[in-house]
N, C-alpha and C positions, 0 to 999 in steps of 0.2 A: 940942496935937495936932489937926490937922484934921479934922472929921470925916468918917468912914465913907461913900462912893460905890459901892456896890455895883451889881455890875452883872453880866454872862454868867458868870463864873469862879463868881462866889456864887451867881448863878442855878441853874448849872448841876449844882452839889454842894449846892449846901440842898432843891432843889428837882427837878430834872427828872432824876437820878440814885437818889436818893434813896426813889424810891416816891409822891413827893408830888403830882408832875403830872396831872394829868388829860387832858392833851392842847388846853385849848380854844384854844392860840392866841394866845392875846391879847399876848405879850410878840413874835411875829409881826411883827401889823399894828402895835404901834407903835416897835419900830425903823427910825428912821428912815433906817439907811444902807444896811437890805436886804441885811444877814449872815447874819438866822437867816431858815430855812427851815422847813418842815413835811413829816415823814414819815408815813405813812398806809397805809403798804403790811405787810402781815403782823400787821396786829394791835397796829402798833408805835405809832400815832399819838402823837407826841412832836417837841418843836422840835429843830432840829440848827442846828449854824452851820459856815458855810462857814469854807476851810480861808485861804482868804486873811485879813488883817487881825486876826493873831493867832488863828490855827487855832482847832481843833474846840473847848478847852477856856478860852479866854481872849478878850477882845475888846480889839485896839486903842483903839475907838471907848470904850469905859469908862474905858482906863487915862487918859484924857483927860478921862473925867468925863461922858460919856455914861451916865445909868442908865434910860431908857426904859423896858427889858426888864423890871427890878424891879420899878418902879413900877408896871405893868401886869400884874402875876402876882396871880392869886387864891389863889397859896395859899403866899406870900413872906414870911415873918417875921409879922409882926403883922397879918395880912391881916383876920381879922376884928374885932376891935376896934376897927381904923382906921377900914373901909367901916361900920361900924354908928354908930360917932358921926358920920362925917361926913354917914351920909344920914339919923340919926334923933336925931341930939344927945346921943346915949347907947349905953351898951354893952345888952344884954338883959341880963333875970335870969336862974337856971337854971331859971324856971318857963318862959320861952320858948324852950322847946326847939325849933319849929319858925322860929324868926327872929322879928322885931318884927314884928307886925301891926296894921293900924288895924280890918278887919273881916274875916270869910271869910264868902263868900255862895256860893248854890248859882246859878249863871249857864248859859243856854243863848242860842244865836241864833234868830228870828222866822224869818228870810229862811231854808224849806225846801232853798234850792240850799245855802246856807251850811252849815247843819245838816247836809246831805247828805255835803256834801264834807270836813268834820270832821271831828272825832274828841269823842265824847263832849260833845258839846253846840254842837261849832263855835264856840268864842268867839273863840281865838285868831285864826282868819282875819276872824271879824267884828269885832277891835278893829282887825287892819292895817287892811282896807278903812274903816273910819268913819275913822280916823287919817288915810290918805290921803286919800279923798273931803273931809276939812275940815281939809286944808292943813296937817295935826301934822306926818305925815313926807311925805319923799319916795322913799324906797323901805325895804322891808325885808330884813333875812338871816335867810336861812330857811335850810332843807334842803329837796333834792328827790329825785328819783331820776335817777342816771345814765342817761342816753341815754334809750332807751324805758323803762325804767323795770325789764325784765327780767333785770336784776342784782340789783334791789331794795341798792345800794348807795345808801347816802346821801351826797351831795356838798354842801357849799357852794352859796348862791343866792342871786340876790339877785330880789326880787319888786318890779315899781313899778306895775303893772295888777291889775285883780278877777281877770284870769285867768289871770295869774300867781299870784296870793299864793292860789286856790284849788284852781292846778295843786299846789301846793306843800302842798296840806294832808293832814292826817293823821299817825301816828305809823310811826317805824321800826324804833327800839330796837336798832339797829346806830349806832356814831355817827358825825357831823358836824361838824367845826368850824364853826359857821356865821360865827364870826367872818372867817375866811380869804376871805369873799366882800365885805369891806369896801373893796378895792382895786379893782374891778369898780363897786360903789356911785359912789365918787367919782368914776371916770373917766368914769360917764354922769352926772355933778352934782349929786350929790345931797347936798346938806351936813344935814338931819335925816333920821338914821335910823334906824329901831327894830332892834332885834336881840332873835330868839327864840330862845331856846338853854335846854338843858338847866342844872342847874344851876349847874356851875362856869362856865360862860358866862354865868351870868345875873349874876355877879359880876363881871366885867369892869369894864362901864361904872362900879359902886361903885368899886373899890380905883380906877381911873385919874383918877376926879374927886376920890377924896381923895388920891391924891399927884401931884394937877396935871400929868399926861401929855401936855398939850398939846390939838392939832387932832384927836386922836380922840379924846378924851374927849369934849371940846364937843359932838361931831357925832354922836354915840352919843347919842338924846335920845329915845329911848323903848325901856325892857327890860320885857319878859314872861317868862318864869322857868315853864320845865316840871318840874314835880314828878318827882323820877329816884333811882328807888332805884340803878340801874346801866342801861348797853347790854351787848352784845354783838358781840364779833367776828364781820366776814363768815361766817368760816369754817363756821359753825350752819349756815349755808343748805346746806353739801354734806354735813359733816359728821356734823349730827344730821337735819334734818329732809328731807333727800332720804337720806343710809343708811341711815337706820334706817326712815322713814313713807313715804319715795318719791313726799316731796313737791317736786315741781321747780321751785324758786325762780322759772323763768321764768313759771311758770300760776298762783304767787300773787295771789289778785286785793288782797288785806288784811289786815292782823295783829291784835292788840290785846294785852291782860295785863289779865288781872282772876284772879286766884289762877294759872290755866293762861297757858299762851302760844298764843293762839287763831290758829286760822287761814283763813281763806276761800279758796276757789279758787275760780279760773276757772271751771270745771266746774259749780258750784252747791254742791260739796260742803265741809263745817265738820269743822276736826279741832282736838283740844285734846292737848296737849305740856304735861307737868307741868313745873313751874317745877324741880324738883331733877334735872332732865335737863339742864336748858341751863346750869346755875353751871358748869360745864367750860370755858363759852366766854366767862363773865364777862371783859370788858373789863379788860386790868392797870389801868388809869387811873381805873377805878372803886374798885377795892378797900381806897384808904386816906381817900377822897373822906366827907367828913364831911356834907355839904349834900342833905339829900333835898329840903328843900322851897324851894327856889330862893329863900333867906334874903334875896336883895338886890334882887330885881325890881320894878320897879312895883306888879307885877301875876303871879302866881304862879297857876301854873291846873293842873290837874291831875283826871284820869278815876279817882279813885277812889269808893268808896261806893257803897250801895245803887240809886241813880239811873244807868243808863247814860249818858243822854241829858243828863245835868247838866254841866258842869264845877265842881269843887271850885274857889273864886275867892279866893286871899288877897290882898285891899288893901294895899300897905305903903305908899305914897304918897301925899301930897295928887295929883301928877299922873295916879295910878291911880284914886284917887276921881273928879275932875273926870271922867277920860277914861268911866270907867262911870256915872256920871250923867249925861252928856251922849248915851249910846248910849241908855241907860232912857228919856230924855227925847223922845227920837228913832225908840221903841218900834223899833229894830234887835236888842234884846237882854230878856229877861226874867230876873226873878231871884228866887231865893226864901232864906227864912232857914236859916241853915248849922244850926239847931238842928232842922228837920226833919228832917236826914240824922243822927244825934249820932255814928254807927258810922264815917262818913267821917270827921269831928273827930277820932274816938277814934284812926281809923287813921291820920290825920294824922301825930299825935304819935308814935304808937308807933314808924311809919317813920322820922321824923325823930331819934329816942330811937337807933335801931339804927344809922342812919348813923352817927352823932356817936363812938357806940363804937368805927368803923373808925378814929380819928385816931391814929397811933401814940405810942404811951409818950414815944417818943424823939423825936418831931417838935420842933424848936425851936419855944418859943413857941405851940405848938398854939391853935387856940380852946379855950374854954370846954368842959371835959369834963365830962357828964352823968353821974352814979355808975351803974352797970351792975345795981345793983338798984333803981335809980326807975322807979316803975309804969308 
């Protein structure tokens, strides 16, 4: 018997029907004949495929042995397993509840502008900017803000200047495909490029280089991985925090989350939104999403802990070592040991302990489930 070719039919009922999807895209940019598409409107953010070439639930282009779309889903049959031996020669224990790491350190950026224009210590912009300034990538996919910015929607982006990849900084907490901005990448040349994405984006570029996806894989050549317990649906900005607070999405000047959902305005004036106000608008794509601590990335950063101004920095790469030794060495970045913060660690795990709960009973093949009474 031949084996098994799975492709959009299996995609489509293991996964993006199913509760499993997260939305990030990635089975998107790598079909190559430009069937499936990306919906993003109403909350929906999920792939669709056009009705041509074996309609909305089957693909011609498979029944022929096309599996592109598989190969590049994070969360496809054996999705973690795979990416964990193939980027670290091995599966974790269930002592690694937060993914395989080499170190977590506490990281901020030097450079005041960087610092400025970040979120919680600015690393993430100051690893693109030293990447590109010494020739790693040639551009990145970010998120930005729609138009002026007074939507406070987040789009797809792609950054290849300091002042781009700085226009682009900071957190949204509504989401982004940032993958969807890699057809943009290439058309202005860019064959290395990092990609910054929330968690199940951060797993992309793993599951595609361990089941050999081709030209995006290859070219996907530096991931950062944002710590994400969930986003939110547009709809918070009219629905909770302009009905209820009569706060008007367009005079936001900044957000954050540190226990509340912070918020700055225009005005000068700071208000805080309890977090069990906004799970209403919790993301469907988040809710069976098992990966809080962006288990495949590089480089895994994230504003929790007693430091505002720190970033939480998990190492998972020899290429994430090099690339923060070389920033250290280059005094662009400062760093101190993750045992000064122990409450960030602690909270580390614990986020990453609660995610892994959300994987369903029924999930085929699930990851590695954590027992729901470990500390």
């Amino acid at each position: 018997m031949p084996p098994e070719k799975p492709h959009w039919a299996q995609l489509l009922t293991e996964v993006v029907t199913s509760g499993l999807c997260t939305g990030c895209a990635g089975c998107v940019i790598a079909c190559p004949h430009d069937v499936l598409k990306y919906n993003d409107e109403g909350g929906v953010y999920r792939p669709w495929k056009i009705e041509a070439d074996g309609g909305a639930t089957d693909c011609t282009h498979g029944q022929k042995g096309c599996t592109m779309c598989t190969r590049a889903c994070p969360r496809f049959r054996l999705w973690e397993s795979e990416i964990d031996t193939s980027m670290f020669g091995r599966e974790r224990t269930e002592e690694e509840v937060a993914g395989i790491a080499d170190d977590i350190l506490l990281v901020r950026a030097t450079d005041p502008a960087v610092n400025e224009a970040g979120q919680d210590g600015g690393l993430v912009s100051a690893i693109l900017l030293w990447a590109l300034e010494h020739d790693r990538i040639d551009a990145a996919l970010v998120s930005a803000l729609e138009g002026d910015g007074s939507t406070w929607k987040a789009v797809p982006a792609v950054a290849r200047t300091r002042e781009e990849i700085l226009a682009a900084a900071g957190s949204r907490y509504t989401y982004s495909a940032n993958t969807l901005a890699y057809p943009e990448a290439i058309e202005g040349g860019a064959e290395r490029i990092a990609l910054v994405g929330m968690s199940c984006q951060a797993s992309v570029p793993g599951v595609m280089k361990s089941r050999k996806a081709g030209k995006v894989a290859r070219r996907l050549a530096l991931t950062i991985g944002l710590l994400c317990s969930k986003t939110f649906d547009d709809a918070i900005f009219p629905e909770l925090f302009e009905a209820k607070y009569g706060l008007a999405r367009a005079e936001i000047k900044k957000v954050n989350i540190k226990g509340v959902f912070q918020i700055w305005m225009r005005d000068g004036s700071y208000h805080e939104i309890p977090l069990k106000e906004c799970h209403a608008w919790t993301r469907e794509g988040c809710k069976a999403c098992p990966d809080f601590a962006a288990e495949h990335a590089d480089i895994s950063t994230g504003g929790i802990g007693a430091f505002s101004d720190w970033t939480l920095t998990i190492v998972r790469t020899d290429q994430g070592r090099e690339i923060l030794e070389g920033m250290l060495a280059d005094g662009v970045i400062e760093t101190r040991s993750a045992d000064e913060d122990p409450g960030a660690v602690a909270l580390l795990h614990k986020l990453a302990r609660v995610s892994r709960r959300r994987w369903p009973e029924t999930a085929v093949e699930g990851p590695r489930r954590i027992p729901v009474t470990a500390g």
